[in-house]
Biopython code that builds the backbone (N, CA, C, O; Angstrom):
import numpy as np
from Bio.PDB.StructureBuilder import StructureBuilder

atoms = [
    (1, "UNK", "N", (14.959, 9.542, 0.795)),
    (1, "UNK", "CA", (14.225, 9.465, -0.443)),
    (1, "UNK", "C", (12.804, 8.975, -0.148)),
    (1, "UNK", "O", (12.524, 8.088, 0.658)),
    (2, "UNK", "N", (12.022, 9.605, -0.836)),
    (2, "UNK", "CA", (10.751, 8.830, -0.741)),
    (2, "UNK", "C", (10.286, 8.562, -2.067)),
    (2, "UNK", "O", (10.789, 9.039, -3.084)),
    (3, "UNK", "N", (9.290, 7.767, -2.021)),
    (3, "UNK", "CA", (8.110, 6.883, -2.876)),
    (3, "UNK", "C", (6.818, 7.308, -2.823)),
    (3, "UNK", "O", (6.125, 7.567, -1.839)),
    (4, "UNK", "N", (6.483, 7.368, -4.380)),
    (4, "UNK", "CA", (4.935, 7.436, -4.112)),
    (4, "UNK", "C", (4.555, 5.841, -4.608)),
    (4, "UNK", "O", (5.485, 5.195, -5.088)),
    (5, "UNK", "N", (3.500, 5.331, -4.525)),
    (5, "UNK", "CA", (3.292, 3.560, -4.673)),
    (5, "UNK", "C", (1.722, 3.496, -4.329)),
    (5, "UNK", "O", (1.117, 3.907, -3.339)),
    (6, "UNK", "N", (1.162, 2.680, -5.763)),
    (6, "UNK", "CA", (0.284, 2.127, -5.683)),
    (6, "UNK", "C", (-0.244, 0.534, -5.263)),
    (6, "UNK", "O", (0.353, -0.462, -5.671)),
    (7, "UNK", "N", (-1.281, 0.477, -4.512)),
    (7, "UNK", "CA", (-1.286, -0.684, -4.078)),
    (7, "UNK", "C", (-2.697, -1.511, -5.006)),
    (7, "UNK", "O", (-3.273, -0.799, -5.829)),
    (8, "UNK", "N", (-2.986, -2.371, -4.905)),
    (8, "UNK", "CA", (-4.244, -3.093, -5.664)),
    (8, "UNK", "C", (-4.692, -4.128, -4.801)),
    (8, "UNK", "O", (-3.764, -4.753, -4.288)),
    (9, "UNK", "N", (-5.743, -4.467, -4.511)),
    (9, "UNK", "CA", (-6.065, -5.451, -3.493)),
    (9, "UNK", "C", (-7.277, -5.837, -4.174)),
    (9, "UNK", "O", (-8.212, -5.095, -4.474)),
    (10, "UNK", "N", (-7.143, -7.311, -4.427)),
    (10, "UNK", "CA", (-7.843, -8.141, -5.601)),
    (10, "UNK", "C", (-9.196, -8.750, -4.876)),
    (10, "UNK", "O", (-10.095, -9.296, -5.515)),
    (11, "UNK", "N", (-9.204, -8.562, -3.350)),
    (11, "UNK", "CA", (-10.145, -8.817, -2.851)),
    (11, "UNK", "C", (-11.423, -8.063, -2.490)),
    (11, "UNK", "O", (-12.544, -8.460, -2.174)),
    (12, "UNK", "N", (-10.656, -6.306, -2.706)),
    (12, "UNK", "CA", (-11.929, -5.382, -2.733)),
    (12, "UNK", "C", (-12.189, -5.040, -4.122)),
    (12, "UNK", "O", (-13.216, -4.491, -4.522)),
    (13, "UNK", "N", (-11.197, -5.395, -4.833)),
    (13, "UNK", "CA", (-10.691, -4.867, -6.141)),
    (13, "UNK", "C", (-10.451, -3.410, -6.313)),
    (13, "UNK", "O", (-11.157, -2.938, -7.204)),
    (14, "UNK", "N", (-9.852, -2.757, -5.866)),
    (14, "UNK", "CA", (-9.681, -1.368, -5.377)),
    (14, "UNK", "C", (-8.431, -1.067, -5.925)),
    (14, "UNK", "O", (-7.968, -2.182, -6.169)),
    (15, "UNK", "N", (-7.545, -0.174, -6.291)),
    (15, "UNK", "CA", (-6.446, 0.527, -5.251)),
    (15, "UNK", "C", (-6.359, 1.580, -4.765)),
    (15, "UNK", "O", (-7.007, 2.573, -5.092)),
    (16, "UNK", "N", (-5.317, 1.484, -3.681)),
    (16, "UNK", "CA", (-4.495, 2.431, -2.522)),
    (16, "UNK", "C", (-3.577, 3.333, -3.394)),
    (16, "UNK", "O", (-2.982, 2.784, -4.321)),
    (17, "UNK", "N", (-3.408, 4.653, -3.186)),
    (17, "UNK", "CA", (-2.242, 5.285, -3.543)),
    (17, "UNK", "C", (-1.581, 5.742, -2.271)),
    (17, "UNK", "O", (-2.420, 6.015, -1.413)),
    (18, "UNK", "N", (-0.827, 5.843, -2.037)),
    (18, "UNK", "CA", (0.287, 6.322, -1.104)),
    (18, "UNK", "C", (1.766, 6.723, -1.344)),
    (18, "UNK", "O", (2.413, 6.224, -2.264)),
    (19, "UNK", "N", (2.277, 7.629, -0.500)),
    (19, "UNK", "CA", (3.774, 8.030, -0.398)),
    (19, "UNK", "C", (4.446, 7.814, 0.862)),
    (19, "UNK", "O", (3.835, 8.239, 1.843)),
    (20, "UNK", "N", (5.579, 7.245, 1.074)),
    (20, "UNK", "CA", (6.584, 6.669, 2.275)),
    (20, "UNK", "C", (7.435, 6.498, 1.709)),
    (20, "UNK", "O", (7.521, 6.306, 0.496)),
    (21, "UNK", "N", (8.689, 6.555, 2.938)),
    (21, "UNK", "CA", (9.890, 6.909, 2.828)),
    (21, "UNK", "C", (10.623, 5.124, 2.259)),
    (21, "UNK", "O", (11.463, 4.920, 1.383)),
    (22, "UNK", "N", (9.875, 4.061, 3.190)),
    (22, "UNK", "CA", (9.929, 2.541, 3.158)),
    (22, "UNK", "C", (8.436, 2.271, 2.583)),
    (22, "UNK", "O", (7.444, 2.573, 3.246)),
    (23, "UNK", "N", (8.356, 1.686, 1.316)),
    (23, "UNK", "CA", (7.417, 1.266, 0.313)),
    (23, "UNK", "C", (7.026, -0.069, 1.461)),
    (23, "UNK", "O", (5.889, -0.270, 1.886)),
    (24, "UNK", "N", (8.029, -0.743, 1.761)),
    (24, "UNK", "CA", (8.690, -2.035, 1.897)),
    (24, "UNK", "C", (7.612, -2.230, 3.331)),
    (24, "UNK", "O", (6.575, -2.844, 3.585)),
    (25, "UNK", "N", (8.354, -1.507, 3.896)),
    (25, "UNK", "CA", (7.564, -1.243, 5.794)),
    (25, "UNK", "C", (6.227, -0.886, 5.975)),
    (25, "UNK", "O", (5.377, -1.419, 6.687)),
    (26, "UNK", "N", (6.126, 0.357, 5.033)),
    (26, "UNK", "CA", (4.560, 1.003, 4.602)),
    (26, "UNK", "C", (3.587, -0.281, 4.235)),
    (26, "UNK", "O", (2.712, -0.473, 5.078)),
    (27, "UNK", "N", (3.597, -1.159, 3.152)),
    (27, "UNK", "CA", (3.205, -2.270, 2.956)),
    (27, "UNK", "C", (3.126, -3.388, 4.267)),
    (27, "UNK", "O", (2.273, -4.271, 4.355)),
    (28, "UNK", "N", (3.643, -3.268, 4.735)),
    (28, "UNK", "CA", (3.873, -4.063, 6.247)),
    (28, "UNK", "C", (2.502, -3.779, 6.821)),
    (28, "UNK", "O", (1.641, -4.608, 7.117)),
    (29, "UNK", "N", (2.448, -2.388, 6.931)),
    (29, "UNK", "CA", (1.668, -1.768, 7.803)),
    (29, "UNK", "C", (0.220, -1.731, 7.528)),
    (29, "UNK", "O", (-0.626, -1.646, 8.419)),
    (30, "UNK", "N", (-0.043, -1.799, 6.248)),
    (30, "UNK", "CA", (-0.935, -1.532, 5.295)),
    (30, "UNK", "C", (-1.555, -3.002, 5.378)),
    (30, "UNK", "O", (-2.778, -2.892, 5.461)),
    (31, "UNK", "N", (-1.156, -4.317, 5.384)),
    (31, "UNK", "CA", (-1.027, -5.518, 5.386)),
    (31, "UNK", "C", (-1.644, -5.968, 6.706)),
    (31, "UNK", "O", (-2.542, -6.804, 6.807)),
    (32, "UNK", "N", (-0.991, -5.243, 7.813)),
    (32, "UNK", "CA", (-1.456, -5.819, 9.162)),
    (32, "UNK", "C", (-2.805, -4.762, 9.734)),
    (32, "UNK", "O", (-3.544, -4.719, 10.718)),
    (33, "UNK", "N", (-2.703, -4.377, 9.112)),
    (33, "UNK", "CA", (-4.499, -3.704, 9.224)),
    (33, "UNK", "C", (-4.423, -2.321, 10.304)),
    (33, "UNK", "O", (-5.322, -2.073, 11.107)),
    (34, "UNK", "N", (-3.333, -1.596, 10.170)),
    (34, "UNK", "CA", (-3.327, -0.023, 10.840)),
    (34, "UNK", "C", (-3.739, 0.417, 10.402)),
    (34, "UNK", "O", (-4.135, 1.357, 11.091)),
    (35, "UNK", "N", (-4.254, 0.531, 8.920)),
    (35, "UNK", "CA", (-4.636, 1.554, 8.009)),
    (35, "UNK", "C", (-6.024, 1.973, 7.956)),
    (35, "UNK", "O", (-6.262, 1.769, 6.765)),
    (36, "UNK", "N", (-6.859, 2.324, 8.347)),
    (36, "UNK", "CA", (-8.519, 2.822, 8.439)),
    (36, "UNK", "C", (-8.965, 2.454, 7.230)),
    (36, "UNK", "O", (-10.070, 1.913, 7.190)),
    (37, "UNK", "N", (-8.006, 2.717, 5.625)),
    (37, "UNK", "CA", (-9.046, 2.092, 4.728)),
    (37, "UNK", "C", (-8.712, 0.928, 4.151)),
    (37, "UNK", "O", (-9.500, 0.241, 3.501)),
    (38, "UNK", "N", (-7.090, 0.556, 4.442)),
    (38, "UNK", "CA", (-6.706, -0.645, 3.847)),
    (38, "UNK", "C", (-6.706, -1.781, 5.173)),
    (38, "UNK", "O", (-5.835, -2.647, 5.090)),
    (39, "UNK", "N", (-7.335, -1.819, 6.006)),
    (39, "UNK", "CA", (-7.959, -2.664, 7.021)),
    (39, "UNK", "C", (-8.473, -3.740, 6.457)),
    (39, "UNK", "O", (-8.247, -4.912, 6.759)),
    (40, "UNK", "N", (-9.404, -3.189, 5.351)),
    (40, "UNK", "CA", (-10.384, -4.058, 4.753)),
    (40, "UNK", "C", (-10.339, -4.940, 3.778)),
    (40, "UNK", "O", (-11.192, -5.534, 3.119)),
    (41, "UNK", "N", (-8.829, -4.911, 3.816)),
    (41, "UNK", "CA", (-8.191, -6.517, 3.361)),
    (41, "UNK", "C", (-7.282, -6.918, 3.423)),
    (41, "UNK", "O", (-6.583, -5.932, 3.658)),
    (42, "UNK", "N", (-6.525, -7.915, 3.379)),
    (42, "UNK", "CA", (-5.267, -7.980, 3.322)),
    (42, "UNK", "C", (-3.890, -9.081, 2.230)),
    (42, "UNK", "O", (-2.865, -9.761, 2.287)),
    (43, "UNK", "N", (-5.056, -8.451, 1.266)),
    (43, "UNK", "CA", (-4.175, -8.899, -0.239)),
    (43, "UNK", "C", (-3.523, -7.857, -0.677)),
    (43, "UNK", "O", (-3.564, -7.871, -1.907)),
    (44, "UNK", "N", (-2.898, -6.891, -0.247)),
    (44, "UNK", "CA", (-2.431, -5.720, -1.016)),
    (44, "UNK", "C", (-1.078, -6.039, -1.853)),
    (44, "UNK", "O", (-0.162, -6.567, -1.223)),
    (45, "UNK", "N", (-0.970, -5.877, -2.638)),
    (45, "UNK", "CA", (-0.075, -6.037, -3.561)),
    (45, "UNK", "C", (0.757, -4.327, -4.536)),
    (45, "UNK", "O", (0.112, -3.412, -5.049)),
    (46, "UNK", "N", (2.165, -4.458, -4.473)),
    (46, "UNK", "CA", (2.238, -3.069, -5.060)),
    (46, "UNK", "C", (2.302, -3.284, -6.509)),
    (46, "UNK", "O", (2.979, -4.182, -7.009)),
    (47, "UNK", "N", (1.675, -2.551, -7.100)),
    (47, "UNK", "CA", (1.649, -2.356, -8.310)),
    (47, "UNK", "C", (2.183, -1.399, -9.249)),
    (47, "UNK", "O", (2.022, -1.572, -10.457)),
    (48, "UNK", "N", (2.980, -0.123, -8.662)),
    (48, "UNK", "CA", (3.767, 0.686, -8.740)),
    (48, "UNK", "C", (4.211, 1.438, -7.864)),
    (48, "UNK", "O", (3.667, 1.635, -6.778)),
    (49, "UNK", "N", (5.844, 2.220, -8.474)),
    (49, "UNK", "CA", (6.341, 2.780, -7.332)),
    (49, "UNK", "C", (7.310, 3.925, -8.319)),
    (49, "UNK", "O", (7.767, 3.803, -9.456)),
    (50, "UNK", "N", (7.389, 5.245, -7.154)),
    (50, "UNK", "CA", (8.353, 6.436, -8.097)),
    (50, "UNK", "C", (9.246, 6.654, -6.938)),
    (50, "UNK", "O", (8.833, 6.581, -5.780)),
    (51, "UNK", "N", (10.411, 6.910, -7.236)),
    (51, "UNK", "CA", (10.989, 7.362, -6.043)),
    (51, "UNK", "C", (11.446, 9.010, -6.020)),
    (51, "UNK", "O", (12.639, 8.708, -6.049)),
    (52, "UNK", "N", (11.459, 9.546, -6.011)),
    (52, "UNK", "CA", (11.326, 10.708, -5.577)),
    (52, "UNK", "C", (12.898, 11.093, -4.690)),
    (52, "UNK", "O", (13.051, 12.190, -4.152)),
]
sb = StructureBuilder()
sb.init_structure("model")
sb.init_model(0)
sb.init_chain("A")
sb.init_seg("    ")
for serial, (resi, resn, name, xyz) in enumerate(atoms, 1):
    if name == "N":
        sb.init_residue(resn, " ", resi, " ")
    sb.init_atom(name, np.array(xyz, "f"), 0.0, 1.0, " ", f" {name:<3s}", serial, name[0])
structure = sb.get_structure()
């Protein structure tokens, strides 16, 4: 099953949209700074999720 999931990060004030199979892990990843655009902080918070 997968997820689509929005993220919000209160420090760029932005959000991320994304889809993964693990919301949970994806956020992990997103958090520890792999991500090229969510690097640029690391308050991400999900703010929604569909599962698919």
């Amino acid at each position: 099953m997968y997820s689509v999931y929005i993220l919000f990060s209160g420090e760029l004030k932005r959000y991320y949209t994304g889809q993964a199979a693990s919301v949970d892990r994806r956020l992990n990843q997103h958090q520890s700074g792999s991500g090229k655009y969510t690097s640029r902080a690391g308050d991400w918070q999900i703010v929604f999720t569909c599962d698919f």
